[in-house]
C-alpha positions as CSV (number, residue, x, y, z in Angstrom):
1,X,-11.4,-40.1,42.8
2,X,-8.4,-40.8,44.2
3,X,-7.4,-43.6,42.0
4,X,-8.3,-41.5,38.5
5,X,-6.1,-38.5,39.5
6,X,-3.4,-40.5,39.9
7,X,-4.2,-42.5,36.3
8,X,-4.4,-39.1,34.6
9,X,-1.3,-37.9,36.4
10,X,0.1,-41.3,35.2
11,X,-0.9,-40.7,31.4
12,X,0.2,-36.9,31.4
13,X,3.6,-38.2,32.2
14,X,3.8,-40.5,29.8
15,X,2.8,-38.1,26.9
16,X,5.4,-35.4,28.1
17,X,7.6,-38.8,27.6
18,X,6.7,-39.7,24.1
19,X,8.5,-38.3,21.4
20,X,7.1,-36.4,18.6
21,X,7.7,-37.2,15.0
22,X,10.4,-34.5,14.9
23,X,12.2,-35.3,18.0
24,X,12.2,-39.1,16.7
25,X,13.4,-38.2,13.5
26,X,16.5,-35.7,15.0
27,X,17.4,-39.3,16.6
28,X,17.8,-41.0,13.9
29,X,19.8,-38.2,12.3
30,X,22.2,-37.9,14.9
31,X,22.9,-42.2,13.7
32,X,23.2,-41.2,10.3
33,X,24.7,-37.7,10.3
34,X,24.7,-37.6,6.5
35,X,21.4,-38.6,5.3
36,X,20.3,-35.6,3.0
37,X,17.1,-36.5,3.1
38,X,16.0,-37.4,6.9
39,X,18.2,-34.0,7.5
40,X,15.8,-32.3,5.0
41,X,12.8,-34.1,7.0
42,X,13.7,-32.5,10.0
43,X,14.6,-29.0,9.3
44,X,10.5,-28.7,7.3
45,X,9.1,-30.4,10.1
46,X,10.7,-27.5,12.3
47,X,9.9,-25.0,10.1
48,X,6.5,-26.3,10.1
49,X,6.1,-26.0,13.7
50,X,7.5,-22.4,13.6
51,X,11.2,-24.1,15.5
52,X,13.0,-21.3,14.2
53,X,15.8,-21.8,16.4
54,X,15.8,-25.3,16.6
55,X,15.7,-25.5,12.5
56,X,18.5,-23.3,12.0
57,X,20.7,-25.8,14.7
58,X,19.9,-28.7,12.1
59,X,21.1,-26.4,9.4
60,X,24.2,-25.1,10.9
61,X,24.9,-28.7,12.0
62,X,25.1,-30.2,9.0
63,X,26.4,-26.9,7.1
64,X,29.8,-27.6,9.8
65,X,30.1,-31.4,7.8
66,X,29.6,-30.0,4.4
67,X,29.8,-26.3,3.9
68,X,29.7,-25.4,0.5
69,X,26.7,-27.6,0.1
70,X,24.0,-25.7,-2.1
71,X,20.9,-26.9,-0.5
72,X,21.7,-26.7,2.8
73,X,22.7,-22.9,2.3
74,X,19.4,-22.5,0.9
75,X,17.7,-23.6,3.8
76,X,19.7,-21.6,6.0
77,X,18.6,-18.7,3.8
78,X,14.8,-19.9,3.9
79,X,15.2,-20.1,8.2
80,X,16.4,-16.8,8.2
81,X,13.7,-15.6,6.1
82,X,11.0,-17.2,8.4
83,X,12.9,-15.8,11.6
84,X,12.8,-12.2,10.0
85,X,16.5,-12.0,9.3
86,X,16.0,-11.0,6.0
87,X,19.5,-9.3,5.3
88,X,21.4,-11.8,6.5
89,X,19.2,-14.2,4.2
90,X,19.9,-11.8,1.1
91,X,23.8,-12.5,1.8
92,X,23.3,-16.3,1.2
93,X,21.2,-16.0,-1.8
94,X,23.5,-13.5,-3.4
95,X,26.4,-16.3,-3.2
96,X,23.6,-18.7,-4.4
97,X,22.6,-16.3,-7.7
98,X,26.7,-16.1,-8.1
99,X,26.7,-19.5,-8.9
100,X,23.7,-19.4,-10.9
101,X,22.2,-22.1,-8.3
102,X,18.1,-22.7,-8.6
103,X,17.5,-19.5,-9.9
104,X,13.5,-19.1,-9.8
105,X,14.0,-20.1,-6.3
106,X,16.8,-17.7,-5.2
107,X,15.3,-14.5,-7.4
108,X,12.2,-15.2,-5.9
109,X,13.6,-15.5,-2.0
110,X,15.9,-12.8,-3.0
111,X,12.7,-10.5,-3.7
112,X,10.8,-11.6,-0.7
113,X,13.7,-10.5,1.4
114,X,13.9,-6.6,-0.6
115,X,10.2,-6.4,-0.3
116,X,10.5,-7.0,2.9
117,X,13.1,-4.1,4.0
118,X,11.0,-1.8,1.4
119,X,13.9,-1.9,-1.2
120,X,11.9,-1.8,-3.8
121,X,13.9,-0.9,-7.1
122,X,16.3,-4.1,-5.8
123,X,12.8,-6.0,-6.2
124,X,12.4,-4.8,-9.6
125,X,15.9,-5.9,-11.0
126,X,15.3,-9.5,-9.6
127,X,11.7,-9.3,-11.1
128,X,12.6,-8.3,-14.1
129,X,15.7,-11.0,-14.3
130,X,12.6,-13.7,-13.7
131,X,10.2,-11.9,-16.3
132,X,12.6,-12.0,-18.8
133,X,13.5,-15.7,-18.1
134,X,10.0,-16.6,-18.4
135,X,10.3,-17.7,-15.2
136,X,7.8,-15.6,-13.2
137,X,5.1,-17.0,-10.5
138,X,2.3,-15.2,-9.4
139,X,3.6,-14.8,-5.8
140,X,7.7,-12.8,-8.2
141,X,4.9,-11.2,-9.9
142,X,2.8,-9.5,-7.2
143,X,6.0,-8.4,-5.6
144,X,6.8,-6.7,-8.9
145,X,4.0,-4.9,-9.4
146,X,3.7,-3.8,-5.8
147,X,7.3,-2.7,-6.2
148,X,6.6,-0.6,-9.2
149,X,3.5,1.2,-7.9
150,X,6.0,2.3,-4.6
151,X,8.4,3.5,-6.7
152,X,5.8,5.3,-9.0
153,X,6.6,3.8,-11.8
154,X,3.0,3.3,-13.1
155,X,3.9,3.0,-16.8
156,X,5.5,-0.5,-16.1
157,X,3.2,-1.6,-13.9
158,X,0.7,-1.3,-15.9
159,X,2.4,-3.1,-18.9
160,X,3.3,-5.9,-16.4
161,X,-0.3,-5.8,-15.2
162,X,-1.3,-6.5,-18.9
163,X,1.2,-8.9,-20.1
164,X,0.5,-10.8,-17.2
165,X,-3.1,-10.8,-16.9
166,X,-3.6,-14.2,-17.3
167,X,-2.2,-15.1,-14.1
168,X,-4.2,-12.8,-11.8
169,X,-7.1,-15.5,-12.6
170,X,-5.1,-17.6,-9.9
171,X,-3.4,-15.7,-7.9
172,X,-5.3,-13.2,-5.6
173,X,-2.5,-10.9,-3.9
174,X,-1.4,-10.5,-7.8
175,X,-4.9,-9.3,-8.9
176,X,-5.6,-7.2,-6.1
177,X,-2.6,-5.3,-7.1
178,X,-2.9,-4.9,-10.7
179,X,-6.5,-4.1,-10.1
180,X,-4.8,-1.1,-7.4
181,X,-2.6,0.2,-10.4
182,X,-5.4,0.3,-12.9
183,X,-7.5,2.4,-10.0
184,X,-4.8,5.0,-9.9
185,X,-4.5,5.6,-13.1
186,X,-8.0,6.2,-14.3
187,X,-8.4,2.8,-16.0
188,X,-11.4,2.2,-13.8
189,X,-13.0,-0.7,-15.7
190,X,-10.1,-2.8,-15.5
191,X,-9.6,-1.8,-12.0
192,X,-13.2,-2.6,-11.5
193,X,-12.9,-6.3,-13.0
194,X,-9.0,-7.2,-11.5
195,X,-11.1,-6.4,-8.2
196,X,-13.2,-8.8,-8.9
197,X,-10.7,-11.6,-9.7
198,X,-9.2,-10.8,-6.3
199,X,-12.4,-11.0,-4.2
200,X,-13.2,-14.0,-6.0
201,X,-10.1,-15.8,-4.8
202,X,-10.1,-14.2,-1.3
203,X,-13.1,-12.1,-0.1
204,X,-10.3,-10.5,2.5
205,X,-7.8,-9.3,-0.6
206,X,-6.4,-6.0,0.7
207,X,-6.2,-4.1,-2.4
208,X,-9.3,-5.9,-4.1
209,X,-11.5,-4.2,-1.0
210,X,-9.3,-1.1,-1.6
211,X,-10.2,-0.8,-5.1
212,X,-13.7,-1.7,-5.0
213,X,-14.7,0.7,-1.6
214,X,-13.0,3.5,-4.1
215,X,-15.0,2.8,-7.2
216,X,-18.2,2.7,-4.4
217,X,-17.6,5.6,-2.9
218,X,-16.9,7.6,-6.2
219,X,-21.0,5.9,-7.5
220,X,-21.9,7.6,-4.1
221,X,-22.5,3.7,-2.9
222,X,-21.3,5.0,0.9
223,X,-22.5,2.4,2.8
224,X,-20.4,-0.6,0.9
225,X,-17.7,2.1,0.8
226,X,-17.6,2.4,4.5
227,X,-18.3,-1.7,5.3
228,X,-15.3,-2.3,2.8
229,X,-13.0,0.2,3.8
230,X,-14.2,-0.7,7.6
231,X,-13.2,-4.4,6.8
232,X,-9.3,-3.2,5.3
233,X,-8.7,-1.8,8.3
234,X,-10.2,-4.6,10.7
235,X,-7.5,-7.0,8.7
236,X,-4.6,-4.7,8.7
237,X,-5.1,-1.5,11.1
238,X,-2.1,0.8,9.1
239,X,-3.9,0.5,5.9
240,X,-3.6,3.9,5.4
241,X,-5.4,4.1,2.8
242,X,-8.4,2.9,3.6
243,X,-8.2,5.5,6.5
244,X,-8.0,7.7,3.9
245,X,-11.3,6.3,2.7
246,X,-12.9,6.7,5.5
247,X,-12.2,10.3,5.8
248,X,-13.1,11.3,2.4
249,X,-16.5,9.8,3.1
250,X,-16.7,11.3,6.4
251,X,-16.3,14.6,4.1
252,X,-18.9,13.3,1.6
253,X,-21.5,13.2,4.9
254,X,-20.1,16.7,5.9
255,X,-19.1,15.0,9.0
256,X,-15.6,17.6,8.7
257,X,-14.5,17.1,12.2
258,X,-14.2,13.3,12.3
259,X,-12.6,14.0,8.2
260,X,-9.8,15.6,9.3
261,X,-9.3,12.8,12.6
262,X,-9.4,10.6,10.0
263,X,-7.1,11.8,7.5
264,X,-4.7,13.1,10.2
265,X,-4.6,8.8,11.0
266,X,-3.9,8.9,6.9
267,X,-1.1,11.4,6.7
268,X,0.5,9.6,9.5
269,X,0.2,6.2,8.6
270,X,1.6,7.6,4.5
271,X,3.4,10.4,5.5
272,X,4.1,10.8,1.7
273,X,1.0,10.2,0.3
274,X,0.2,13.9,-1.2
275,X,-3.3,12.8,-2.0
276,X,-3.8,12.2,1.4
277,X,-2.3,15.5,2.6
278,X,-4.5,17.1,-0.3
279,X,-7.7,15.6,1.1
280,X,-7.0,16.4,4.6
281,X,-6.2,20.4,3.5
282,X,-9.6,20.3,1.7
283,X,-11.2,19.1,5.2
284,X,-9.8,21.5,7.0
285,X,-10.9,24.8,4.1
286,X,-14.4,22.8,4.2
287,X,-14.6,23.3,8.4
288,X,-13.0,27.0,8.2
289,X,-9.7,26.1,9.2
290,X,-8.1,27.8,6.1
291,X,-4.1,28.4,8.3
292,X,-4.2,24.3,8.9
293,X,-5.5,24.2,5.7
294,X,-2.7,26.2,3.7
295,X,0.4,24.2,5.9
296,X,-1.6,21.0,4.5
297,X,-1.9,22.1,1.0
298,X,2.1,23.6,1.2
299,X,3.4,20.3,3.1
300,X,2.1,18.7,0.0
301,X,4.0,20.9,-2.0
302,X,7.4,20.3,-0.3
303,X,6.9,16.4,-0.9
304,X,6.0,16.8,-4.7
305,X,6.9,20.2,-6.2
306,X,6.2,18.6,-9.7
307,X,2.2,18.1,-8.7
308,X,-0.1,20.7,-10.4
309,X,-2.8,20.3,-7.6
310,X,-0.6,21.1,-5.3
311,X,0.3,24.6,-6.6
312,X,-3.3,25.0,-7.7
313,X,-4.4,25.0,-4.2
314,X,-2.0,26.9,-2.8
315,X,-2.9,29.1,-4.7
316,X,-6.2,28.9,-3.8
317,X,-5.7,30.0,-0.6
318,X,-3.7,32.7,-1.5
319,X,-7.0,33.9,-3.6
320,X,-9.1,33.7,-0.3
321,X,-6.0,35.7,1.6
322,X,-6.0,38.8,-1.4
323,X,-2.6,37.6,-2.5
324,X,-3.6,38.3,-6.4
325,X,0.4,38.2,-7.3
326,X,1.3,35.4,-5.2
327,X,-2.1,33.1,-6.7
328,X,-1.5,34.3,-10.0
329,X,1.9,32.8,-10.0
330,X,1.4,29.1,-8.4
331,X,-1.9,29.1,-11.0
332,X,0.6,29.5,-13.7
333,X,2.7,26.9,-12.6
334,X,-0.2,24.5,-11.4
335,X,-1.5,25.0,-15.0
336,X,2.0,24.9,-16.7
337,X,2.1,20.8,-15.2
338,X,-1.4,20.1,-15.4
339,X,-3.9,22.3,-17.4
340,X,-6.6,20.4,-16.2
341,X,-5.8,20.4,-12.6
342,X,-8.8,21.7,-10.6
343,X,-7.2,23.3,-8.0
344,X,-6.4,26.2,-9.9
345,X,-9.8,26.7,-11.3
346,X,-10.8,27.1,-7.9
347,X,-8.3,29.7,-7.3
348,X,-9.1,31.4,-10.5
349,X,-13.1,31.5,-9.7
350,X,-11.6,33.1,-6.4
351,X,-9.7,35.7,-8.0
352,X,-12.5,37.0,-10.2
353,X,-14.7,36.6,-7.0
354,X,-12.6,39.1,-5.5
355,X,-11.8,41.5,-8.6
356,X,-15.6,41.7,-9.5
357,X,-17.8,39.9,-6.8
358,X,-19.3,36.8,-6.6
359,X,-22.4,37.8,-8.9
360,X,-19.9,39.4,-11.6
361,X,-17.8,36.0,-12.0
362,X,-21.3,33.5,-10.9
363,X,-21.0,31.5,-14.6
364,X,-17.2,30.8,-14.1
365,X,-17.5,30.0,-10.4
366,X,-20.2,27.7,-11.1
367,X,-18.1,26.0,-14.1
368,X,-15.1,25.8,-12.0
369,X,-17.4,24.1,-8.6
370,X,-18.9,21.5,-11.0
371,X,-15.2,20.7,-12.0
372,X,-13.6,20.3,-8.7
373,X,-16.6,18.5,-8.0
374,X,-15.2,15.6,-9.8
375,X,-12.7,15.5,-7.1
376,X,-14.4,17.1,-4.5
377,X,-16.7,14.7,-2.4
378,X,-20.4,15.9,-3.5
379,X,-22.0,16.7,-0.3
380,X,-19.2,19.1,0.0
381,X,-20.2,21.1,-2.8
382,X,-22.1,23.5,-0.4
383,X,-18.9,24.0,1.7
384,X,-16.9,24.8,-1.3
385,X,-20.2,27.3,-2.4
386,X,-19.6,28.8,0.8
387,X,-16.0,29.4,0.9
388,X,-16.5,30.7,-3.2
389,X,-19.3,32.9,-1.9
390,X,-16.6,34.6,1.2
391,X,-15.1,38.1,0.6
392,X,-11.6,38.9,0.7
393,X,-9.7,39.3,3.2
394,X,-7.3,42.0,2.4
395,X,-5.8,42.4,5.7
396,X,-2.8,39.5,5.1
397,X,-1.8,41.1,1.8
């Protein structure tokens, strides 16, 4: 017993003794100080092993001996990129791009880095430099399209999503994301089929779960809605979207409690996300909270005064409240930006409710449910029935 201890003790030291492949290489470097490419060696191998530290010592060693030299500097930049430095990175690459140095390489680390601190229209001048120069990977690509759909410029991501198609067949991240900017505006085939490339690649793509537990839960498919949304936010809990999901299908079971616990997760998690505030101020008016509901429905307003829904159902509320001036006015602007939005067809079936009773105005109430059904989760219909079927209250005018 004794005898094996004291061999394993033996062998234990020995191994804490024995060099590993990157200590044995830094020995060698420190004989031939110069050698590009044992210096290159060592600083991967680092990397490799997550050495931040120790990598950017190799770096800064050699950048003392030769200071101007391009490739070193662009291995500096690359460590401080892996160690999360990613402005000091963007300083390096600049001087890189300045001298025109690899410049698929640099643009691309230069939009890693933007993406990174959510500078998004920076990411778009770097990906459009690389689109132009036919230069574009599918890793420069993804970033621009992500970076277009945050800055809400859908028109170019869409075009980008088109002319690039091709390339979503082998690149997942990329698919997932063109297949998110076809879902939001209404091109749900493609969105449907970009989806699919995605999952195809990599059953745990983000947006291509996104995408798909949407188009799911708008076929009334709940239960792959809910696995699939469930699944976003196992692999990345601040997916606020998919808690948005999940509260929009809590709404859908007229489950409105846990809806608006949900969607309160959503609005914090995209505090500017009006969709989200929308949906959370139709949970609230679908459980009879109809103040919550109205400083939802304004906060929306405040972050996108340009958004007919938003006006429609404030409005809305102002219908329920006996306000005929005040809902008369946000319908006219609600329909002078959208005059499709349903919102204000709610409010309008409200007014009319009030002016002439619910039986007077049944055809145009009826017309007006079946259109916000389109947005409204169906098992909610009977809420929204409900809240049609309420008399005025003509005590807040």
């Amino acid at each position: 017993m004794h005898g094996l201890g004291l061999r394993y003790s033996r062998r234990v030291n020995q191994a804490a003794h024995t060099p590993n492949r990157l200590d044995r290489l830094v020995t060698l470097l420190r004989s031939e100080p110069d050698n590009l490419a044992l210096h290159r060696d060592c600083v991967q191998l680092a990397m490799g092993e997550g050495s931040f530290e120790r990598a950017l010592e190799l770096v800064d060693a050699r950048l003392t001996r030769h200071p101007q030299e391009a490739e070193s500097l662009f291995a500096r930049s690359n460590v401080l990129i892996g160690m999360k430095r990613f402005e000091q990175a963007i300083d390096i690459l600049r001087q890189l791009d300045a001298q025109g140095v690899a410049p698929q390489a640099v643009l691309q680390n230069l939009m890693t880095c933007h993406f990174a601190l959510e500078q998004y229209a920076n990411v778009r001048v770097y990906g459009e430099r690389l689109v132009a120069a036919g230069e574009a990977t599918g890793d420069s690509l993804y970033l621009a399209i992500a970076s277009l759909h945050h800055l809400g410029e859908m028109k170019d991501a869409v075009r980008l999503a088109e002319q690039h198609a091709a390339a979503a067949a082998t690149h997942a991240r990329f698919a997932g994301s063109c297949a998110l900017v076809f879902h939001d505006t209404g091109d749900l085939a493609n969105a449907a089929e970009f989806a699919a490339t995605a999952l195809a690649q990599n059953p745990d793509s983000l947006d291509g779960l996104l995408v798909q537990a949407g188009l799911a839960a708008s076929d009334l498919q709940a239960e792959q809605a809910f696995r699939q949304y469930s699944r976003v936010i196992e692999l990345a809990p601040r997916a606020g979207r998919a808690w948005a999901g999940l509260g929009t299908l809590a709404m859908l079971a007229q489950d409105f409690g846990r809806a608006r616990e949900l969607l309160a997760r959503a609005t914090e998690l995209l505090p500017e996300h009006v969709g989200s505030w929308h949906a959370r101020g139709w949970a609230h008016l679908f459980s009879g909270d109809r103040d919550g509901a109205e400083q939802h429905f304004r906060h929306a307003l405040e972050l996108d005064r340009n958004f007919g829904e938003s006006h429609g159902a404030v409005a809305a509320i102002m219908a329920m409240k006996g306000d005929r001036a005040g809902a008369e006015h946000e319908i006219e602007i609600a329909e002078r930006l959208d005059r499709k939005n349903m919102s204000s067809q709610f409010a309008r079936a409200m007014l009319l409710a009030n002016e002439k009773g619910p039986q007077a105005s049944a055809d145009f109430i009826r017309d007006a449910v079946r259109m916000i059904a389109r947005q409204t989760p169906p098992r909610a219909r009977a809420a929204l029935q409900g809240l049609l079927d309420q008399k005025p209250d003509n005590s807040r005018r």
